[in-house]
C-alpha positions in Angstrom: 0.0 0.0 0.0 1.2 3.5 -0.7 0.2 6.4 1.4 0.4 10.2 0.4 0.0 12.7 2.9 -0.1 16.2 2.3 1.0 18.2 5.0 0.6 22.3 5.4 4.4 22.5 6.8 7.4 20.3 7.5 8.0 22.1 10.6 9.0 21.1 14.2 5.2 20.7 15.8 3.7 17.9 17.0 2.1 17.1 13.8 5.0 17.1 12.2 6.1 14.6 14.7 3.6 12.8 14.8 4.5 12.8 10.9 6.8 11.1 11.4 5.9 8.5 13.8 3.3 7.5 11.6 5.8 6.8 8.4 7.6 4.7 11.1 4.8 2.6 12.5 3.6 2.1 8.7 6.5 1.0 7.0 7.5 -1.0 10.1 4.4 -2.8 11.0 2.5 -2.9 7.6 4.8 -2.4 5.0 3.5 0.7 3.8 4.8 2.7 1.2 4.9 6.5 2.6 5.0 9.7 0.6 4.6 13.5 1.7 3.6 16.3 0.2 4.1 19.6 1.5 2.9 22.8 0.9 5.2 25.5 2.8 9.1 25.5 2.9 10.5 22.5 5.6 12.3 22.5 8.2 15.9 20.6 8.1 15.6 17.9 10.8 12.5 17.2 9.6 12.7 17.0 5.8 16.2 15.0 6.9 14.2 12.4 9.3 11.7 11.6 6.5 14.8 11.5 4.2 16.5 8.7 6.4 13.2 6.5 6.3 13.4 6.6 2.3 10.0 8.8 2.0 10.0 10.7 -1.5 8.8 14.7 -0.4 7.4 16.7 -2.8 7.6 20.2 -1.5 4.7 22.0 -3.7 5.4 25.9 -2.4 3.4 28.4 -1.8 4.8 30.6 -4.7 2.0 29.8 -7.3 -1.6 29.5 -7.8 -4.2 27.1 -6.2 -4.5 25.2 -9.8 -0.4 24.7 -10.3 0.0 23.4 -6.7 -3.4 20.9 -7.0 -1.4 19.9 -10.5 1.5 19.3 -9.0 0.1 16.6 -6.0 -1.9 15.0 -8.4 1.2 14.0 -11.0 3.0 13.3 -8.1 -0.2 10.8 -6.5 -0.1 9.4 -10.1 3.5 8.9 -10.9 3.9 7.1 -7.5 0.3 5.3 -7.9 -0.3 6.0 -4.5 -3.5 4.1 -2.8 -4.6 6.7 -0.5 -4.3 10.2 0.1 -4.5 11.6 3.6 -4.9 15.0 4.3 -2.8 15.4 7.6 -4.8 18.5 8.2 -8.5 18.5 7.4 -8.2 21.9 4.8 -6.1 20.1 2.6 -8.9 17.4 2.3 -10.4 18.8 -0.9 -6.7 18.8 -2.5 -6.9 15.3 -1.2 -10.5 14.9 -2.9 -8.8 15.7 -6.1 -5.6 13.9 -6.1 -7.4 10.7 -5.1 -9.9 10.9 -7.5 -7.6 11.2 -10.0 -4.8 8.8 -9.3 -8.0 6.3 -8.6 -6.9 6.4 -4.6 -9.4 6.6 -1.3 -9.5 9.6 0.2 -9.0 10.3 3.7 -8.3 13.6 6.2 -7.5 14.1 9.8 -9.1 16.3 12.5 -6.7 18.2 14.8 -7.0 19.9 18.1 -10.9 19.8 18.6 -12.0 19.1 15.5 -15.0 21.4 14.6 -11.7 24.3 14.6 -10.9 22.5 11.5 -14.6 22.0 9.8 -14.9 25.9 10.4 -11.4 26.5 8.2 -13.4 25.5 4.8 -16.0 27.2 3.6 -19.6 25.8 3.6 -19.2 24.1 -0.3 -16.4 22.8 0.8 -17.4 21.6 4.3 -20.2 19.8 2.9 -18.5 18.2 0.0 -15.7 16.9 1.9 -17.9 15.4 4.6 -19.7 13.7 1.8 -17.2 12.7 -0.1 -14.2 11.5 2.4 -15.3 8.2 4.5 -11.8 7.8 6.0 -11.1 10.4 9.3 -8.5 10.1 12.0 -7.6 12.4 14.9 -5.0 12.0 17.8 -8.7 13.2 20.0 -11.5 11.0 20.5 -13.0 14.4 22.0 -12.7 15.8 17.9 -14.4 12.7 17.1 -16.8 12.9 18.7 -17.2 16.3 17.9 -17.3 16.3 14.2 -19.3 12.9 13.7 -22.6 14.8 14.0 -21.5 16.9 10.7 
């Protein structure tokens, strides 16, 4: 299996960790393929721990328009024929929505902090579409769960 996750930043936060610990546990224990995509500039350590567990990084920028960056996840999704794409954080599900429908992939998005912060981040077309259309959620809180489930 090969997972893409697109991820606002490579920085040092505990996302970013957590980042990482997932690429660990799925290569480790289920053999999974990992790839990120980022979409701001990385940090070092970071970009350099992903490095040393073999993950291929596609840093898409922030320097061009919304279409160009979609573009660019979406050959990278189907060069790598990647079987899901997670959005790490739940705004980049839509960019997920598109990269998986297009590389033929599931799509799938997480909920940080306590969740509905996140649902209120898209607007209400996108909201609903991505609730609709993404089956797949996680969350480090059972608390944003819990929260977002009634949506």
């Amino acid at each position: 299996m090969k997972i893409l996750f697109l991820v606002s930043t490579l920085g040092l936060g505990g996302a970013e960790k957590q980042l990482v610990a997932w690429t660990q546990i799925l290569q480790e224990r289920f053999q999974a393929q990992v790839l990120v995509a980022s979409f701001a500039t990385t940090v070092k350590e970071r970009l350099g721990a992903l490095e040393e567990l073999g993950v291929p990084v596609l840093i898409v920028g922030r320097d061009i328009d919304n279409f160009r960056r979609v573009e660019r996840v979406v050959l990278f999704a189907r060069r790598h024929r990647v079987s899901v794409v997670h959005a790490f954080s739940f705004r980049l599900s839509p960019i997920a929505i598109l990269a998986a429908t297009a590389s033929g992939a599931v799509p799938a998005a997480s909920f940080q902090g306590d969740g509905e912060a996140d649902l209120r981040l898209l607007t209400t077309l996108h909201r609903l579409l991505t609730l609709h259309i993404v089956k797949h959620y996680t969350s480090n809180s059972r608390d944003a769960i819990a929260r977002v489930r009634p949506h």
